[in-house]
PDB file with SEQRES, HELIX, SHEET and CRYST1 records, atoms N, CA, C and O in Angstrom:
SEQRES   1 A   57  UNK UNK UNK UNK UNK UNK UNK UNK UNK UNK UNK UNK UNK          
SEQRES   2 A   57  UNK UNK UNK UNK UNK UNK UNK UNK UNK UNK UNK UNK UNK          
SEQRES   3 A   57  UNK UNK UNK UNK UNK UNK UNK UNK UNK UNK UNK UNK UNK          
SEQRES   4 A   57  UNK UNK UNK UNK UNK UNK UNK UNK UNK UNK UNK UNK UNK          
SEQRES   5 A   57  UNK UNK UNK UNK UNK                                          
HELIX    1 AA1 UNK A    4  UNK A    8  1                                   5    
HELIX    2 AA2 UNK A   10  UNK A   24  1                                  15    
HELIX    3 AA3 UNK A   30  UNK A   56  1                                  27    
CRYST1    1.000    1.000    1.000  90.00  90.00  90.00 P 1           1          
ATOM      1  N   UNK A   1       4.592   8.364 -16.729  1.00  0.00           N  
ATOM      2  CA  UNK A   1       3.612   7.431 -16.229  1.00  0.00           C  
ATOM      3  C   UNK A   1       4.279   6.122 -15.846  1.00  0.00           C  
ATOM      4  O   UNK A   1       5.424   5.754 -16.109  1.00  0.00           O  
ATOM      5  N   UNK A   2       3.412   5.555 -15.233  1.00  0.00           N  
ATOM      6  CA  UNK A   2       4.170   4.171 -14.516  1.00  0.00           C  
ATOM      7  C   UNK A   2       3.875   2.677 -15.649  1.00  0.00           C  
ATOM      8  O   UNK A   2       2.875   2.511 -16.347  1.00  0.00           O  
ATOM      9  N   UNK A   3       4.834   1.931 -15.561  1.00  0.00           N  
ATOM     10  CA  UNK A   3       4.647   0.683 -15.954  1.00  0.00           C  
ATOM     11  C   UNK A   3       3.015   0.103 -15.722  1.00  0.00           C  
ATOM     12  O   UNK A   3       2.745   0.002 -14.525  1.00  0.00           O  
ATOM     13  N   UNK A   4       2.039  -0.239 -16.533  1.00  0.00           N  
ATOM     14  CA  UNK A   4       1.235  -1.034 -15.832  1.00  0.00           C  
ATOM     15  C   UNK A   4       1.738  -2.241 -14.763  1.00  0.00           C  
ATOM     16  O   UNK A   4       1.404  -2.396 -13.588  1.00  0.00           O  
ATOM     17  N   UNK A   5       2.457  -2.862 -15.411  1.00  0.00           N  
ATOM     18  CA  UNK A   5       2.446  -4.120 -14.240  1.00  0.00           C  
ATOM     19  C   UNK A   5       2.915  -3.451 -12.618  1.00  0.00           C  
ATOM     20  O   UNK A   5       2.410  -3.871 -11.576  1.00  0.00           O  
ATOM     21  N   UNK A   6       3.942  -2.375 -12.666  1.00  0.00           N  
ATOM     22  CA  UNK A   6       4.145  -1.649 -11.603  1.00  0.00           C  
ATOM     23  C   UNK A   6       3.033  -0.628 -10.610  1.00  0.00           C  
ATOM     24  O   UNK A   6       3.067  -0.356  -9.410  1.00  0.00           O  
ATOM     25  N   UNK A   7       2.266  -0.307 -11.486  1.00  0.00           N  
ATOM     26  CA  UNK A   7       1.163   0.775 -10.742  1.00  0.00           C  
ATOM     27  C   UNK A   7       0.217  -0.577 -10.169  1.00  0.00           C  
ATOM     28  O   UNK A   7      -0.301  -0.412  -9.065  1.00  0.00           O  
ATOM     29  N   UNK A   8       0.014  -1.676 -10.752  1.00  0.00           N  
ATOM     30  CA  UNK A   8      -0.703  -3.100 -10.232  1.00  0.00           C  
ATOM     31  C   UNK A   8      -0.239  -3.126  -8.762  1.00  0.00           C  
ATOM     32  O   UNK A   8      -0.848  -3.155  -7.693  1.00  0.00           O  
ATOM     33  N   UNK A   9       0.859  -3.107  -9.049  1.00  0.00           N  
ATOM     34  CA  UNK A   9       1.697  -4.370  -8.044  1.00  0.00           C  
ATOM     35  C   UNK A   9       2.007  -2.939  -6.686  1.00  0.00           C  
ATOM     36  O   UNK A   9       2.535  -3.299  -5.634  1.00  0.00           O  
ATOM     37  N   UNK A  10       1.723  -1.791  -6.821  1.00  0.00           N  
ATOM     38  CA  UNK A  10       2.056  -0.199  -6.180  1.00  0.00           C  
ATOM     39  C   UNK A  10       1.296  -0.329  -4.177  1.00  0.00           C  
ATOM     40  O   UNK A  10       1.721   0.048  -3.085  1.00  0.00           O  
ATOM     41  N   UNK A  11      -0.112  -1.154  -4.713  1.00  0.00           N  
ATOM     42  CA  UNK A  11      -0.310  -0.779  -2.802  1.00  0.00           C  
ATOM     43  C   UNK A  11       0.143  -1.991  -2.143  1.00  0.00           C  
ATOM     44  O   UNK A  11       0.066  -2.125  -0.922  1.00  0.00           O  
ATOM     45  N   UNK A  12       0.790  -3.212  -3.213  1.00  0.00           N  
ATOM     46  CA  UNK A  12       1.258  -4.377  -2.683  1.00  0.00           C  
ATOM     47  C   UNK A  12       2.435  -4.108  -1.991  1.00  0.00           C  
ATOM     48  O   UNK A  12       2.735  -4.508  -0.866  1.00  0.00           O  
ATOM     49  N   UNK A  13       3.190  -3.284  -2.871  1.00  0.00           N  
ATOM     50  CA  UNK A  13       4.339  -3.010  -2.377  1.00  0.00           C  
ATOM     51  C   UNK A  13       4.197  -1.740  -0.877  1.00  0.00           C  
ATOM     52  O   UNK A  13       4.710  -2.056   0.197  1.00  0.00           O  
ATOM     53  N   UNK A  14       3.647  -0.720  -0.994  1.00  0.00           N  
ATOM     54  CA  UNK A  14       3.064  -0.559   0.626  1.00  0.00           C  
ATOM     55  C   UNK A  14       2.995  -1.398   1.505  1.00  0.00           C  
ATOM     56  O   UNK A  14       3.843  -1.440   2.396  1.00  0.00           O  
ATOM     57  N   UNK A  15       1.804  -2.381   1.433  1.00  0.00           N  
ATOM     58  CA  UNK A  15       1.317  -3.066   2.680  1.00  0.00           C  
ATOM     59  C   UNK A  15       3.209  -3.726   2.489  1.00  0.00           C  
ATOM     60  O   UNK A  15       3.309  -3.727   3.715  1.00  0.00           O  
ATOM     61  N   UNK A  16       4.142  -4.058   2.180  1.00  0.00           N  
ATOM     62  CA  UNK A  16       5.208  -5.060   1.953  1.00  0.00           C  
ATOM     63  C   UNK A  16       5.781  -4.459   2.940  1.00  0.00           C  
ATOM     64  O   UNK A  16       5.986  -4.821   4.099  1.00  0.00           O  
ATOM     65  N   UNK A  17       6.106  -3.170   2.180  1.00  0.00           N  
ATOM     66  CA  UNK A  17       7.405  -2.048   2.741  1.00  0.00           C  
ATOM     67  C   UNK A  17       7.055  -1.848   4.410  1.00  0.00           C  
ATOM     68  O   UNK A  17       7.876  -1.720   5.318  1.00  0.00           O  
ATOM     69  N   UNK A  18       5.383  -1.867   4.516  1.00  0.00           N  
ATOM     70  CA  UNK A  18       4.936  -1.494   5.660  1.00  0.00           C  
ATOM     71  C   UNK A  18       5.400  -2.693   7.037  1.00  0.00           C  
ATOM     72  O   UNK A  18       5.691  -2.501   8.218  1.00  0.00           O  
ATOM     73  N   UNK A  19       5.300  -3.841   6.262  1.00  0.00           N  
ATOM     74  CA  UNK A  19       5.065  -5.198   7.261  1.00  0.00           C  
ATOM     75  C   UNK A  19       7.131  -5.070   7.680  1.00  0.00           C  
ATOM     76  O   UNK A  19       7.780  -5.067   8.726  1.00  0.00           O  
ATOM     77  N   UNK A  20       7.440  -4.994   6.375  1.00  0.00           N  
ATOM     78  CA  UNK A  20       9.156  -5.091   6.626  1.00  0.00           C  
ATOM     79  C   UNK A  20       9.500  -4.022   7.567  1.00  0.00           C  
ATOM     80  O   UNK A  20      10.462  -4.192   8.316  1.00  0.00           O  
ATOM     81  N   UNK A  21       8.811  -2.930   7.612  1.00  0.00           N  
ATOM     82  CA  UNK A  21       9.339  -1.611   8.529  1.00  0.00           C  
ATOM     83  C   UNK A  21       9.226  -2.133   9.832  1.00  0.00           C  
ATOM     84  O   UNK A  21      10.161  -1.979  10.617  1.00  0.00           O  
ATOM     85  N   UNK A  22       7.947  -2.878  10.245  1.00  0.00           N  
ATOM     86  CA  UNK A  22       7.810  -3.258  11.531  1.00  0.00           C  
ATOM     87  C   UNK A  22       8.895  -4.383  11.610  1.00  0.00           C  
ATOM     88  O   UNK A  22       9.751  -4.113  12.453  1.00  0.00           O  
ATOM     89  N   UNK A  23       9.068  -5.415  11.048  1.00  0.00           N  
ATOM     90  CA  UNK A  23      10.207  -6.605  11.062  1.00  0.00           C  
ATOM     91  C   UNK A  23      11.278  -6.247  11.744  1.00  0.00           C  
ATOM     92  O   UNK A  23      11.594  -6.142  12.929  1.00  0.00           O  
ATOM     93  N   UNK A  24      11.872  -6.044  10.462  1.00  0.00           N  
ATOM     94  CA  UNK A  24      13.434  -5.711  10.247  1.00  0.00           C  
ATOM     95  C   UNK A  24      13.902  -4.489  11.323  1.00  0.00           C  
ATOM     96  O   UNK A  24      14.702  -4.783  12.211  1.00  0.00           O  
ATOM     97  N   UNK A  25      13.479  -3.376  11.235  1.00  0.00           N  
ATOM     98  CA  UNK A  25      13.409  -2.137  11.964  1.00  0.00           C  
ATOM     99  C   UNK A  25      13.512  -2.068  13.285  1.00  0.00           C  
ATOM    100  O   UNK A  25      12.493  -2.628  13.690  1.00  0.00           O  
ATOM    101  N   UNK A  26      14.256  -1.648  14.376  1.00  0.00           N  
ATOM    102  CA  UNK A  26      14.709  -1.977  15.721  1.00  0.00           C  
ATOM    103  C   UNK A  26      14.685  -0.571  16.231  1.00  0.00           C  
ATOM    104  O   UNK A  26      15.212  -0.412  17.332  1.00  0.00           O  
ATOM    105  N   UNK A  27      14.122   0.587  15.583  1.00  0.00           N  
ATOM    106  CA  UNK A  27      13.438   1.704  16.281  1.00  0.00           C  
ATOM    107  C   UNK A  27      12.347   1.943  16.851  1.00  0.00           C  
ATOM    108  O   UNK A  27      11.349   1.568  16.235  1.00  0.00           O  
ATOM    109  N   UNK A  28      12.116   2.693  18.312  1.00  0.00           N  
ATOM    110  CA  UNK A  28      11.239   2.625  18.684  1.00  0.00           C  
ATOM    111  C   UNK A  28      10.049   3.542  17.667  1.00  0.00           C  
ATOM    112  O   UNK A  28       8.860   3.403  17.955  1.00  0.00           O  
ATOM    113  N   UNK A  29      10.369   4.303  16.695  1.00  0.00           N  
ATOM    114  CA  UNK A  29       9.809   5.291  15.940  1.00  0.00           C  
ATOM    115  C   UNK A  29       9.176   4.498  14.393  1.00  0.00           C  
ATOM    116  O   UNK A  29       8.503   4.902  13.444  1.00  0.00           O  
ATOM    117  N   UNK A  30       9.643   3.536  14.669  1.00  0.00           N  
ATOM    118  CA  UNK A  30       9.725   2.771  13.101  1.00  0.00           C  
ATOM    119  C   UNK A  30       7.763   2.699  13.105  1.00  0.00           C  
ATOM    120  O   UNK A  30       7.411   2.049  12.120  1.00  0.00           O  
ATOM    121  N   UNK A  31       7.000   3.005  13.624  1.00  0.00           N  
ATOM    122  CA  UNK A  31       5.324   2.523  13.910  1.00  0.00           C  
ATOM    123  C   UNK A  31       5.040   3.421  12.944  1.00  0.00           C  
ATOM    124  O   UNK A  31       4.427   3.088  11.930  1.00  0.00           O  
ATOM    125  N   UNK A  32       5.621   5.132  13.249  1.00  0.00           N  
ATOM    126  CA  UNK A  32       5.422   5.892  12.341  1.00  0.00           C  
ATOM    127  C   UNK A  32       5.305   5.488  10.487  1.00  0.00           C  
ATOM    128  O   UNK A  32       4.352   5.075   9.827  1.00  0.00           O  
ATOM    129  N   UNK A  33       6.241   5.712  10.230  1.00  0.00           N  
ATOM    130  CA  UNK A  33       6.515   5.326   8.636  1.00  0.00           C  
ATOM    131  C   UNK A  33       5.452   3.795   8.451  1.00  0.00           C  
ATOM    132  O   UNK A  33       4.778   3.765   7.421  1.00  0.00           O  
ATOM    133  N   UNK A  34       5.391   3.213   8.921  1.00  0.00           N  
ATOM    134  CA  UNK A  34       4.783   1.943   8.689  1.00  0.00           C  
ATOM    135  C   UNK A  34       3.093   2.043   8.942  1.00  0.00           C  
ATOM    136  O   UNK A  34       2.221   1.323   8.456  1.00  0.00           O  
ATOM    137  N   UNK A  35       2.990   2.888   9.629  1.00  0.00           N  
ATOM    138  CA  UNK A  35       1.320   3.263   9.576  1.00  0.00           C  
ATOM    139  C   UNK A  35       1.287   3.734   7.983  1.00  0.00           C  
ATOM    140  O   UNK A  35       0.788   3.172   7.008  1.00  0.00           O  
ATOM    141  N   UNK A  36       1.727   4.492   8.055  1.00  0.00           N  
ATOM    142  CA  UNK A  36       1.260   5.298   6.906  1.00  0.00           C  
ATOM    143  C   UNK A  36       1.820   4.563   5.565  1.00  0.00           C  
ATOM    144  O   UNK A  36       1.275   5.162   4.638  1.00  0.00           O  
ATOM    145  N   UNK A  37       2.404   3.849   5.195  1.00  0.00           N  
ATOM    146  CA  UNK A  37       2.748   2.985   4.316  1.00  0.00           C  
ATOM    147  C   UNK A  37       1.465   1.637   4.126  1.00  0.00           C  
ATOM    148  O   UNK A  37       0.872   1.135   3.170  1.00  0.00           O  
ATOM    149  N   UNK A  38       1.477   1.431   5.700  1.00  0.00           N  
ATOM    150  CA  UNK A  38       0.103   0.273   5.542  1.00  0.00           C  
ATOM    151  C   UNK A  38      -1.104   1.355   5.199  1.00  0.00           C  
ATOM    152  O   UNK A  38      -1.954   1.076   4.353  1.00  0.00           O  
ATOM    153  N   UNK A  39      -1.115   2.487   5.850  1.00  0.00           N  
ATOM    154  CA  UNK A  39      -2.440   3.030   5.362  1.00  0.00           C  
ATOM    155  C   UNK A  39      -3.158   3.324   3.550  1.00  0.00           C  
ATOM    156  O   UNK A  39      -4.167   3.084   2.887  1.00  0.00           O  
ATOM    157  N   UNK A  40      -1.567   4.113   3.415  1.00  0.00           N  
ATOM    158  CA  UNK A  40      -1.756   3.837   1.908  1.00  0.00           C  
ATOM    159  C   UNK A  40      -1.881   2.881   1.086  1.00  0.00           C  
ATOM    160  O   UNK A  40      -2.189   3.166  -0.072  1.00  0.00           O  
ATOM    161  N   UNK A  41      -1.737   1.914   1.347  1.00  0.00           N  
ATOM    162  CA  UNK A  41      -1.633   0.777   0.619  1.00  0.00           C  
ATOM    163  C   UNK A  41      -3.373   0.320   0.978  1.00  0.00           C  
ATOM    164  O   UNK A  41      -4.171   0.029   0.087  1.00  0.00           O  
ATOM    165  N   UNK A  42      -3.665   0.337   2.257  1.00  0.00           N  
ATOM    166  CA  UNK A  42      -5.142   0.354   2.258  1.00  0.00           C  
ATOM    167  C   UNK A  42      -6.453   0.882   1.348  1.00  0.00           C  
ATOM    168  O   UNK A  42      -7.451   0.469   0.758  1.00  0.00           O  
ATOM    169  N   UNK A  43      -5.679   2.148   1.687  1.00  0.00           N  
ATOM    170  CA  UNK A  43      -6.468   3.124   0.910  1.00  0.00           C  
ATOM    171  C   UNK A  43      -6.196   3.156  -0.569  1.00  0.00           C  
ATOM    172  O   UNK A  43      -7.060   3.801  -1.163  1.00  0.00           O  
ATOM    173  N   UNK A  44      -5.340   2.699  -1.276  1.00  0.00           N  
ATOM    174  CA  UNK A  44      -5.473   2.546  -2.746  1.00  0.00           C  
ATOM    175  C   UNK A  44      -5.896   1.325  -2.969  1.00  0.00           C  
ATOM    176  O   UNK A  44      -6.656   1.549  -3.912  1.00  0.00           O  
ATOM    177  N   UNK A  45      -5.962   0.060  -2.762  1.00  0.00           N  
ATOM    178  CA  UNK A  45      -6.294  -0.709  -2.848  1.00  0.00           C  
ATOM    179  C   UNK A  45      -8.312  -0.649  -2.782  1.00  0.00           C  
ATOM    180  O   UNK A  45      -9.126  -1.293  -3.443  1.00  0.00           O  
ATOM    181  N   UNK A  46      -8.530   0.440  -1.659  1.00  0.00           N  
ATOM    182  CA  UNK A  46      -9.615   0.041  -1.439  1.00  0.00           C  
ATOM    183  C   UNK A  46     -10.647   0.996  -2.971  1.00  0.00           C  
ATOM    184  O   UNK A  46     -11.655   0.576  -3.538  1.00  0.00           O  
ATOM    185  N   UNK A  47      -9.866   2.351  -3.240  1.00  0.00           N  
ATOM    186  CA  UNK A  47     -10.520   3.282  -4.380  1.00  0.00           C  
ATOM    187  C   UNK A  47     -10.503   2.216  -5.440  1.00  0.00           C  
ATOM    188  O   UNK A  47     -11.495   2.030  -6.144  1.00  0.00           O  
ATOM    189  N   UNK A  48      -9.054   1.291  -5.614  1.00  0.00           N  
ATOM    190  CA  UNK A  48      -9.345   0.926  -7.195  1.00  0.00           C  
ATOM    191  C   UNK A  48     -10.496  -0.178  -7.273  1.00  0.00           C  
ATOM    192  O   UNK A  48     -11.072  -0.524  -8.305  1.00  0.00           O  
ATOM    193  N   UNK A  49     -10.775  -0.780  -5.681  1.00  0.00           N  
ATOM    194  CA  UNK A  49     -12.150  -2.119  -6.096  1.00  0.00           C  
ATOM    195  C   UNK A  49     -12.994  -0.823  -6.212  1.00  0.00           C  
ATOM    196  O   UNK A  49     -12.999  -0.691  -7.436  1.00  0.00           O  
ATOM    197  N   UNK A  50     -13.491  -0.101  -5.873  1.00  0.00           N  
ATOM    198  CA  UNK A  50     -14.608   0.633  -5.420  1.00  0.00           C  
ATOM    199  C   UNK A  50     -14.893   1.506  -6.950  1.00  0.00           C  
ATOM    200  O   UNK A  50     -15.994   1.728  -7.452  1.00  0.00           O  
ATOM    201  N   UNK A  51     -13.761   1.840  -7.400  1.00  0.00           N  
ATOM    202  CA  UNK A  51     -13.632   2.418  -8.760  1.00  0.00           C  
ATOM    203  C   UNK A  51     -13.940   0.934  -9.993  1.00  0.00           C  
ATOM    204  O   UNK A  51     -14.577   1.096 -11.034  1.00  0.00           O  
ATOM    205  N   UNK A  52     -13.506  -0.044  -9.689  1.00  0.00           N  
ATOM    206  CA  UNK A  52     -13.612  -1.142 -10.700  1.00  0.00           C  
ATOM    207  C   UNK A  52     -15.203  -1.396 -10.514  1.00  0.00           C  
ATOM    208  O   UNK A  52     -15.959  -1.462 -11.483  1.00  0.00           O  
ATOM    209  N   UNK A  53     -15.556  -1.508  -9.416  1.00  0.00           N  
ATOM    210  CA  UNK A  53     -16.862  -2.018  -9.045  1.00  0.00           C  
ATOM    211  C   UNK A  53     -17.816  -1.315  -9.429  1.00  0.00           C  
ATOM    212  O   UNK A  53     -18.895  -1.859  -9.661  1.00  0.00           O  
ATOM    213  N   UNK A  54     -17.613   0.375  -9.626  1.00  0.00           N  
ATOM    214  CA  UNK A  54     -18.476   1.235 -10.119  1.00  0.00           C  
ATOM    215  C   UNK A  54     -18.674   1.394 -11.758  1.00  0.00           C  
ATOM    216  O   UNK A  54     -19.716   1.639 -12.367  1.00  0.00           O  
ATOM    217  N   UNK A  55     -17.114   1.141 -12.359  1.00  0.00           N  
ATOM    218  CA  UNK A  55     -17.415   0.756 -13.914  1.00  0.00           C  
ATOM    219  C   UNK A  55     -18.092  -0.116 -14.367  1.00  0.00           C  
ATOM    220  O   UNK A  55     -18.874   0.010 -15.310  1.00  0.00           O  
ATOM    221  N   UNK A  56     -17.810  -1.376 -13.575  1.00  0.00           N  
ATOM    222  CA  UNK A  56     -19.121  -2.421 -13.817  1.00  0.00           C  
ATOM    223  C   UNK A  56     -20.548  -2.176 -13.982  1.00  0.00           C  
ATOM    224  O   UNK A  56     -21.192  -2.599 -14.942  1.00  0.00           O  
ATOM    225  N   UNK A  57     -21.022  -1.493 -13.037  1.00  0.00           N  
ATOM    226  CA  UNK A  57     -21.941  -1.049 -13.666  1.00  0.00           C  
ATOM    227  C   UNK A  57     -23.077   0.040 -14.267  1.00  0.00           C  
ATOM    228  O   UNK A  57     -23.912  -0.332 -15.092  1.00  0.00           O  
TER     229      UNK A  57                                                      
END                                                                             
């Protein structure tokens, strides 16, 4: 299992990895990997409010 503070900090580091792929990256292919890095990071971010929001109440 993962570190808590690491599984926290997990779709931050997506959207990160995602923004740096487009940056740094000087391939025309680099859109690939970086969609899907921003996507995931979307998409977990968005289950754990939606999951927090549903324990509430």
């Amino acid at each position: 299992m993962l570190n808590r503070g690491l599984y926290e900090l997990l779709p931050f580091i997506y959207l990160i990895t995602s923004l740096a792929l487009v940056i740094f990256i000087d391939q025309p292919t680099r859109w690939i990997p970086a969609l899907f890095f921003g996507m995931s990071g979307v998409m977990v971010l968005r289950w754990r409010y939606q999951e927090r929001r549903r324990s509430r109440s």
